[in-house]
C-alpha positions in Angstrom: 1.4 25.2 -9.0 4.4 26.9 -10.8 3.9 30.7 -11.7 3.0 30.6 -15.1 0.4 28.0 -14.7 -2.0 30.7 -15.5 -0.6 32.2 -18.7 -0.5 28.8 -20.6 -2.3 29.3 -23.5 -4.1 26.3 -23.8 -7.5 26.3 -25.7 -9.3 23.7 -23.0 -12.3 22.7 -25.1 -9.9 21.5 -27.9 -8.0 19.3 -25.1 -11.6 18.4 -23.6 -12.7 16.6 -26.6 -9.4 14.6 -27.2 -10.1 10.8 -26.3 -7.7 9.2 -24.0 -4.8 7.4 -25.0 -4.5 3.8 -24.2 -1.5 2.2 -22.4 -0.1 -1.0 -23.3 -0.6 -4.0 -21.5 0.3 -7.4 -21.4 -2.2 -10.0 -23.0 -4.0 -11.8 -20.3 -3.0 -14.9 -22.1 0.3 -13.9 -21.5 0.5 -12.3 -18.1 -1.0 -15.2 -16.2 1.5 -17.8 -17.0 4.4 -16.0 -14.9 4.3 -12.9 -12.4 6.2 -10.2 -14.4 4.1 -6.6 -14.2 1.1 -6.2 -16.2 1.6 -2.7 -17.4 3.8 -1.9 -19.8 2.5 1.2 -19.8 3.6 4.5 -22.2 6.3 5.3 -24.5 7.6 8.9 -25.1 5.1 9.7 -28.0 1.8 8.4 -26.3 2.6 10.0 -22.9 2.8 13.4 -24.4 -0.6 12.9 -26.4 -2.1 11.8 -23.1 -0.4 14.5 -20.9 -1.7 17.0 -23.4 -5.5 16.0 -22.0 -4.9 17.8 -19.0 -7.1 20.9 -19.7 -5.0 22.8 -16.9 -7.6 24.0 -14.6 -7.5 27.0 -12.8 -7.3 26.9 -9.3 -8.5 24.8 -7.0 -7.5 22.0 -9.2 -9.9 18.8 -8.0 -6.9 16.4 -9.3 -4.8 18.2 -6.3 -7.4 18.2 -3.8 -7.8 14.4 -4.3 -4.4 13.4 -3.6 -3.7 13.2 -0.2 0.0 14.1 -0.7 -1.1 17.3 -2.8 1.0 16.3 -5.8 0.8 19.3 -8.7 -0.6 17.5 -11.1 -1.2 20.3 -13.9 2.1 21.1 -13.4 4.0 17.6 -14.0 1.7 17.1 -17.0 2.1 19.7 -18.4 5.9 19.1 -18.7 5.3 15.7 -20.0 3.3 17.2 -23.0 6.3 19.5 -23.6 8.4 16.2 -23.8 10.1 17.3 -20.0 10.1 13.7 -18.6 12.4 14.4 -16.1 11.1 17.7 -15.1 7.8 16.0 -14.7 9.1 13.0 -12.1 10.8 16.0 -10.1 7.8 17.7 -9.7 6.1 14.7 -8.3 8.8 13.7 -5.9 8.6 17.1 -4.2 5.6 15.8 -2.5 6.3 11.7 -2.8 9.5 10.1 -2.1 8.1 7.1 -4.0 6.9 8.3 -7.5 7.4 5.0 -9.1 5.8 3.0 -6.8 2.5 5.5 -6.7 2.0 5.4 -10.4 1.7 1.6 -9.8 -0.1 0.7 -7.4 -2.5 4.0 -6.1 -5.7 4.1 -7.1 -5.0 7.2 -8.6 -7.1 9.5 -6.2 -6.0 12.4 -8.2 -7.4 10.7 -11.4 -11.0 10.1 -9.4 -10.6 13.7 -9.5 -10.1 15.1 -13.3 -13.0 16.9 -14.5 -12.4 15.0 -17.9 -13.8 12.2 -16.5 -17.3 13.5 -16.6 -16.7 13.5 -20.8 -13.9 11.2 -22.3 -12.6 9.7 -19.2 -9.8 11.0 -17.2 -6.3 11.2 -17.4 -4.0 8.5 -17.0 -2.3 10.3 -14.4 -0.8 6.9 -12.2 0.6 5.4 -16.0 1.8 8.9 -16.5 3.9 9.4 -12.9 5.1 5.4 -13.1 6.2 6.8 -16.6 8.0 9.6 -15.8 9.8 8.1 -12.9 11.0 5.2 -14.7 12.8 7.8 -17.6 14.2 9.9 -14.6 15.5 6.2 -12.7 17.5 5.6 -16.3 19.0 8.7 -16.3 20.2 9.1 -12.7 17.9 11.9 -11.9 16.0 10.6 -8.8 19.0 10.3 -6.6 18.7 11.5 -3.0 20.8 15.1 -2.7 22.2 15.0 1.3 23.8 17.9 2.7 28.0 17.8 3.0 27.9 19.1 6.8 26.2 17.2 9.4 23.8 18.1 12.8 24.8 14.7 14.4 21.6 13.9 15.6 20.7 10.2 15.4 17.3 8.7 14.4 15.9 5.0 14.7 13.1 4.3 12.0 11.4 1.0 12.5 9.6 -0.3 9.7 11.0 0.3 5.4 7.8 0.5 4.1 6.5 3.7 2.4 6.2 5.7 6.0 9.8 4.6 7.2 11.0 5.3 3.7 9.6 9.2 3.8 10.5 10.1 7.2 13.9 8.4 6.6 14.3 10.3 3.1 12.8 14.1 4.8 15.5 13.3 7.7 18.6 12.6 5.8 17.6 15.3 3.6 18.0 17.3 6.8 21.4 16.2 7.5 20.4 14.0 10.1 21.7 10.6 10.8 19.2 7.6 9.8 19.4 3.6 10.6 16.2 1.9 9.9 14.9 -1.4 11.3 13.4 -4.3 9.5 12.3 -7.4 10.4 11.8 -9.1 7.1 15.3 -10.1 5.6 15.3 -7.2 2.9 14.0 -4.1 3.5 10.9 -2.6 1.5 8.1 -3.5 3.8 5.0 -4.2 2.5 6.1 -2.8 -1.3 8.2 -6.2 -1.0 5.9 -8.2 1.1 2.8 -7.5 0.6 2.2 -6.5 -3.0 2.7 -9.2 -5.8 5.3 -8.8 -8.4 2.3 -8.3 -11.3 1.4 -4.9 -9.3 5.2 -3.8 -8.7 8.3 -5.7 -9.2 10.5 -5.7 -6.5 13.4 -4.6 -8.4 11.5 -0.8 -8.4 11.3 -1.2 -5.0 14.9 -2.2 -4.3 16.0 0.9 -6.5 15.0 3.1 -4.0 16.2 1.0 -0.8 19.6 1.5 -3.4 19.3 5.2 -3.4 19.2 5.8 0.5 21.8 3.6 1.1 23.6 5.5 -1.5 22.8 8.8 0.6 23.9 7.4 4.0 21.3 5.3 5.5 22.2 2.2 7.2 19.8 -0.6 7.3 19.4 -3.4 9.8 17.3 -6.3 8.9 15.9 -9.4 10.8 15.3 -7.5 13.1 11.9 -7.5 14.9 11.7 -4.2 17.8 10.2 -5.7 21.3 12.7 -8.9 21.1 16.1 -8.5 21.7 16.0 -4.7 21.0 13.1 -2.8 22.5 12.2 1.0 21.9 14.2 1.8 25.4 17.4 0.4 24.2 16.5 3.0 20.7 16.2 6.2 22.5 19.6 5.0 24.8 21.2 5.0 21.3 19.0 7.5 19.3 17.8 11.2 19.3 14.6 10.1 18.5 12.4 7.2 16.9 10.2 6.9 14.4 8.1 3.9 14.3 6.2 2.8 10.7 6.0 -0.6 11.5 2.5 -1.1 9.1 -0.6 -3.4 9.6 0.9 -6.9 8.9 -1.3 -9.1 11.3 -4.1 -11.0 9.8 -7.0 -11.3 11.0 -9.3 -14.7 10.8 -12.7 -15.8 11.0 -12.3 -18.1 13.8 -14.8 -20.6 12.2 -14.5 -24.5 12.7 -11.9 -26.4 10.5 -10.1 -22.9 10.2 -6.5 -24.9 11.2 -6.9 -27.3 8.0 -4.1 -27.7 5.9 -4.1 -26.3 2.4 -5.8 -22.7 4.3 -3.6 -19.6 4.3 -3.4 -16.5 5.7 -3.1 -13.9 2.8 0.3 -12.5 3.2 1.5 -16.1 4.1 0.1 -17.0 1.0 1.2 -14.3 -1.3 5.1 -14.2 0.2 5.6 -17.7 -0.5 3.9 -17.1 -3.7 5.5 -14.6 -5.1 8.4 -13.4 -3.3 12.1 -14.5 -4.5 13.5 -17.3 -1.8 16.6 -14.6 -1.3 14.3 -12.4 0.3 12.4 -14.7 2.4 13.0 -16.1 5.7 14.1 -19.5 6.6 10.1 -20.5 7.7 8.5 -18.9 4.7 10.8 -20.8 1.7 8.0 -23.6 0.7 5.8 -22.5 -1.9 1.6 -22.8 -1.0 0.3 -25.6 -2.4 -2.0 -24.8 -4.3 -4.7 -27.2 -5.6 -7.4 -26.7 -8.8 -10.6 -25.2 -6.8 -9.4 -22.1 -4.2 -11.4 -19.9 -2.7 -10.4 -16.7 -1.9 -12.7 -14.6 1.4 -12.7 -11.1 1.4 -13.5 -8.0 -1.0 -10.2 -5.9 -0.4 -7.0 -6.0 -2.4 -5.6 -8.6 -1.1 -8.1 -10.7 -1.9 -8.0 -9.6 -5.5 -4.0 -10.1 -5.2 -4.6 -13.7 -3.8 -6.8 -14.4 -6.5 -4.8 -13.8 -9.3 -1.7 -15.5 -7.6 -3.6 -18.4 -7.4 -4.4 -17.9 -11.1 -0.6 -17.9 -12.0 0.3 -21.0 -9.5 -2.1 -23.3 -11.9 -5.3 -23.4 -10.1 -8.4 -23.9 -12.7 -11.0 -22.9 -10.7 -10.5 -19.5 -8.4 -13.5 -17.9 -6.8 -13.9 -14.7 -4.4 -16.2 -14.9 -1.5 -17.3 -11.6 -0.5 -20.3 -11.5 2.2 -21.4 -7.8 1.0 -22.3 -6.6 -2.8 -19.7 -4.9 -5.0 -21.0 -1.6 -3.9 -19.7 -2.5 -0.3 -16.5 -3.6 -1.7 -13.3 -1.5 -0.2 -10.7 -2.7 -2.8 -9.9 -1.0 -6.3 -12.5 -1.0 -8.8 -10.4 -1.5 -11.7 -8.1 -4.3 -9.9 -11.3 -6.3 -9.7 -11.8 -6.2 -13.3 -8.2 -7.1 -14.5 -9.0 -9.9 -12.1 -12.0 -10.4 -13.8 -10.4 -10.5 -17.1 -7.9 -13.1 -15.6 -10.3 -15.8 -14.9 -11.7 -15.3 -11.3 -15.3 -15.3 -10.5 -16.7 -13.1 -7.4 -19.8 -14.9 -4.9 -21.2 -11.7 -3.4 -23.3 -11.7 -0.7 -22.1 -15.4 0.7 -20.0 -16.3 3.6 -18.3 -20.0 4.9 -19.4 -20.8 8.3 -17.7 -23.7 8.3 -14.1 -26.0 6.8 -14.6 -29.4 5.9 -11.3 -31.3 5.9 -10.6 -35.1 4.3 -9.4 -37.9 6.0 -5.7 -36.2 6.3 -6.8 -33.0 7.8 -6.4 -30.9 4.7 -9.4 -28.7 3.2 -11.6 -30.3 1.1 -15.5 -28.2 0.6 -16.8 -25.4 3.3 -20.2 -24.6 4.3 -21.0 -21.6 2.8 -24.3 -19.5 3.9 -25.8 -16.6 1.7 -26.6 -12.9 2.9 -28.7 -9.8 2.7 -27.9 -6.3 3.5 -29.6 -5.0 6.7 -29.2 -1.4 8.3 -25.5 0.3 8.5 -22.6 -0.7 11.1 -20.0 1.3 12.3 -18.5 1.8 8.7 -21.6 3.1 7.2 -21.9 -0.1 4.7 -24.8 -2.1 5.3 -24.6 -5.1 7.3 -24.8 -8.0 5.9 -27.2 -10.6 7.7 -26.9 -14.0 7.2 -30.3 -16.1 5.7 -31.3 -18.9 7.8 -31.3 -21.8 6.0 -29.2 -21.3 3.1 -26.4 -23.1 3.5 -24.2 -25.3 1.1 -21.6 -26.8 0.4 -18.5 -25.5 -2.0 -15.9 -28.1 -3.4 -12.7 -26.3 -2.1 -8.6 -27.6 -2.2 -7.2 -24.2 -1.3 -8.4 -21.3 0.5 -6.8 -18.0 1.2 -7.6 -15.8 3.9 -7.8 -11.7 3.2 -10.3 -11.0 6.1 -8.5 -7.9 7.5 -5.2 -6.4 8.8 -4.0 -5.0 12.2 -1.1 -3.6 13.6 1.2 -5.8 15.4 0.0 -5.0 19.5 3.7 -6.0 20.1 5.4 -2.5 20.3 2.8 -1.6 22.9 3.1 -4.7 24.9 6.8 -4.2 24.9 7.5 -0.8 25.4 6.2 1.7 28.9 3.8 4.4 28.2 3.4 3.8 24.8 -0.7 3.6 24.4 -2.0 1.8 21.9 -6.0 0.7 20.8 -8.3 -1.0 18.5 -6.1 -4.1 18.7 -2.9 -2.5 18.4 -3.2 0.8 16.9 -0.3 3.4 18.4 -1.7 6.3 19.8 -0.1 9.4 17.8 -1.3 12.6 16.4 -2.3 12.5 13.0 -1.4 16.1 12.5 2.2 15.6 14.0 2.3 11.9 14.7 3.8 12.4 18.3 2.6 9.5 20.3 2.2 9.3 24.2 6.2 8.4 24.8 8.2 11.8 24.4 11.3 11.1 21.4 8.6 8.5 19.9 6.9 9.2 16.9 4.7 7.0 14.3 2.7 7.1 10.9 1.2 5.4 8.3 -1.2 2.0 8.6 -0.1 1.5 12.5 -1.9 4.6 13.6 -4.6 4.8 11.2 -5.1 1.3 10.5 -4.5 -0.4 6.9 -5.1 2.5 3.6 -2.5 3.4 0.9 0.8 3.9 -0.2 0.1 7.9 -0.7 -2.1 7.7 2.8 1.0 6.6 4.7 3.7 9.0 2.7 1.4 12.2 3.8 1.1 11.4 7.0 4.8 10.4 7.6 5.8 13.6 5.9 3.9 16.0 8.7 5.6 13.2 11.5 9.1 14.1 10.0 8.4 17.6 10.5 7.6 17.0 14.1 10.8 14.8 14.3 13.1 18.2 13.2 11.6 20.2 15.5 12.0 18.1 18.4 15.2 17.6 17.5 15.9 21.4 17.4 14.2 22.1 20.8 10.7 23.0 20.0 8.0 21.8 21.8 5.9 19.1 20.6 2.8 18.0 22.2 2.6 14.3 23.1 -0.8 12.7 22.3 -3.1 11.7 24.7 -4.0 8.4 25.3 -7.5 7.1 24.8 -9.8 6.9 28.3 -9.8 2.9 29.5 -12.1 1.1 28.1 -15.5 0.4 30.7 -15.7 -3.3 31.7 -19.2 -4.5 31.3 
C-alpha cells in the first residue's frame, strides 16, 4: 500500500453505510440472442461512487490477502474515487499483467474478502479493475515499457495463455529475448479458447497479444511441442524454457453410448460455438449442432459456459446435470445465477449412466440415476452414492460434456527426464516452478491442475523470477520427482 494510505482522512462509518452501486448489464432478453459480453459495466460517475465504498482498512487488508496475486486494492480504489482511472489500472498491473481480463472473468477473490460484505455487500472490485483497464487501453497507457539495451539471452514459452503471457511480459521487461509457442492458430490460450465471448470478448484478449508483439515478442502458432519440435530441439535454440501449456484435455465418463453423435466434449463444444472461424483450425470450422433438449454434465464453469451457449445457439430446453448439491458445486456462484436468469435449469444430485442413440446413431434420451451424499473423498466434498433403483430416462438431442480437465501427458511422454503425475501434471516447484529437467520451467493449470486466471498469473510470476536467475547464474534447485507409484 502506498505511503499515505494511513493519513487518508476518510470517515469509514460514513462509507460503511453507503449501498453499493449497481453496474449495467445487458437485458437477458437481449444478451441471449447473440454472444456479445454481458457486462457493460461502469461509467466514470458510478465508478467513483462505488470506489468511494472502500472504507480503506488499515492493515492487513482481507481484500489483499484474498487475492492470490496480492493486488492493492485500497490503493487502486482509492484513486478511482479521486477520478484517477489510469492511476488506478497501473496500480493493478504491477501485480497482473492481465487487468482486463481479471476484472472479467475472476471471481473476484479480493471481493469475497471486503469487510463491507458483512453489511451492504461488498465492493465491486472485478467491474471496478475491468473498468479501469478499459479507460487506460483508450488512452495508450497499458503499453509494455522494454528496456533499449539488450542481455541476449533467449527464452522459449510454450503455451499464450495467462501463465505464458506473465512470464513472457516479466522477461521482456527484463530485456530478455521471448518467442512463445501455440498450438491453436491465434495465440491467447484458453482466454481465446476456452472462455465464451459473453465472459470476455476476444478482441480484449487480442489487445494484449497486440501489446507484446509491439514490445518484441515473436509468436509462433500451430504449433504443438512434442511433434515436430520437442523441448530438446528448445533448449538447442533457447537459454531456457518455460512451459504454460494449461489443462486442455477433457476428461469423460466412459459410459455406454458415450461415442453418439450430437455429444460433445466441452471445449469442442464451446470453440465451435463461439470462436470466430479465423481463429479456428481447419477440423474445428463446423458449428455443434445443436438440437431443442441438451443436457449439460458437470457443476464447474464450463458447464455453466456450455449451458448458456447452448442457450444462444437456439436450444429451448437446457438442463445441468450435476451428481452432488449446490454446496458441492466448484464453479462461480454468481455465474450459476446469470445462468439461472438465462433460462437453464440445474438437476442436482443425478447422474447418466447410460446414452441412448436413434436409429442413426445420434443421441436421443440417457439413463439418468439419482444420488445421495455419503462420507467425504479425497476433495473433502461428500461423495455422492448412487440409489439403486432410481433410474430414468431423460429426452436428450444434445449433450455437452464438462466432466473435468487435465494436462496434456504429451510433453512428458515426449521429452527425457521431465516427470510428470496425476495424468499428466509436470513436476515443478510451486515456489519457483523449476521442474526436474535443468533450463525447464512451468506454471499455471499444468502443474497445479485446472484453477484461475489470477491462480496461474501468481504462480507464473515467482517461475519468471526463477527464469532470471538461472539465467544470471544462480543456482536453482530442480524439483524432485514424485516416488513410482506401487503396482498392486
Amino acid at each position: 500500500m502506498s505511503s499515505d494510505a494511513f493519513s487518508r482522512n476518510v470517515d469509514r462509518k460514513a462509507r460503511a453505510r453507503k449501498l453499493p452501486v449497481e453496474y449495467a448489464k445487458r437485458p437477458v432478453e437481449e444478451r441471449i440472442l447473440d454472444f456479445d459480453e454481458i457486462i457493460l459495466g461502469f461509467n466514470e460517475e458510478t465508478a467513483k461512487a462505488e470506489a468511494s465504498r472502500c472504507i480503506q482498512c488499515p492493515e492487513p487488508q482481507s481484500c489483499m490477502l484474498n487475492c492470490p496475486a496480492g493486488n492493492d486494492v485500497p490503493e487502486a480504489l482509492w484513486l478511482i474515487s479521486q477520478g484517477d482511472f489510469v492511476g488506478a489500472a497501473k496500480v493493478f498491473s504491477e501485480t497482473s499483467p492481465l487487468p482486463e481480463v481479471c476484472g472479467r472473468v475472476c471471481p473476484s477473490l479480493c471481493q469475497q474478502g471486503c469487510v463491507l460484505g458483512r453489511v451492504y455487500g461488498s465492493a465491486s472490485i472485478g467491474k471496478l479493475e475491468a473498468f479501469v483497464a478499459n479507460i487506460a487501453r483508450q488512452e495508450g497507457a497499458l503499453a509494455i515499457e522494454v528496456p533499449e539495451e539488450k542481455t541476449g539471452k533467449k527464452i522459449a514459452v510454450v503455451g499464450s495463455g495467462p501463465a505464458g503471457i506473465t512470464v513472457t511480459e516479466d522477461l521482456i521487461k527484463q530485456g530478455h529475448e521471448v518467442t512463445v509457442y501455440e498450438a491453436w492458430p491465434e495465440a491467447g490460450g484458453v482466454l481465446v479458447y476456452g472462455i465464451p465471448n459473453f465472459k470476455l470478448d476476444k478482441d480484449v484478449v487480442q489487445l494484449k497479444i497486440g501489446d507484446l508483439k509491439q514490445a518484441g515478442v515473436k509468436f509462433i502458432t500451430n504449433t504443438r511441442i512434442g511433434e515436430t519440435i520437442t523441448v530438446d530441439d528448445l533448449l538447442k535454440e533457447y537459454d531456457a524454457v518455460f512451459l504454460g501449456t494449461g489443462a486442455g484435455i477433457e476428461a469423460t465418463m466412459d459410459i455406454p453410448g458415450e461415442k453418439l453423435e450430437g455429444i460433445y466434449t466441452s471445449t469442442d463444444y464451446l470453440v465451435r460455438a463461439n470462436v470466430p472461424a479465423k481463429m479456428l483450425p481447419a477440423n474445428k470450422l463446423e458449428k455443434p449442432i445443436v438440437g431443442k433438449k441438451v443436457a449439460v454434465i458437470g457443476g464447474g464453469d464450463s458447464a455453466v459456459d456450455c449451458a448458456r451457449t447452448s442457450i444462444r445457439m437456439g436450444a429451448e430446453e437446457v438442463t445441468i446435470v450435476y451428481r452432488r448439491t449446490e454446496a458441492e458445486m466448484p464453479g462461480n456462484k454468481v455465474e450459476r445465477g446469470v445462468c439461472i436468469d438465462e433460462g437453464v435449469q440445474i438437476n442436482y444430485l443425478q447422474a447418466p449412466v447410460e446414452y441412448i442413440g436413434d436409429e442413426d446413431g445420434w443421441v436421443k434420451a440417457m439413463k439418468v440415476i439419482k444420488m445421495e451424499l455419503g462420507e467425504p473423498d479425497a476433495s473433502g466434498r461428500r461423495r455422492p452414492v448412487p440409489m439403486e433403483g432410481s433410474e430414468f430416462i431423460q429426452e436428450v438431442d444434445t449433450v455437452a460434456l464438462a466432466v473435468g480437465y487435465w494436462p496434456d501427458g504429451f510433453l512428458g511422454e515426449k521429452t527425457e527426464n521431465l516427470a510428470t503425475h496425476k495424468w499428466g501434471l509436470i513436476v515443478a516447484d510451486e515456489n519457483v516452478g523449476a521442474t526436474t529437467r535443468e533450463g525447464v520451467f512451468a506454471a499455471g493449470d499444468n502443474v497445479h491442475g485446472p484453477d484461475l486466471v489470477i491462480t496461474a498469473i501468481t504462480s507464473a510470476h515467482r517461475a519468471a523470477e526463477s527464469i532470471m536467475d538461472y539465467l544470471n547464474g544462480k543456482p536453482v534447485e530442480l524439483a524432485t520427482p514424485p516416488p513410482p507409484r506401487k503396482r498392486r
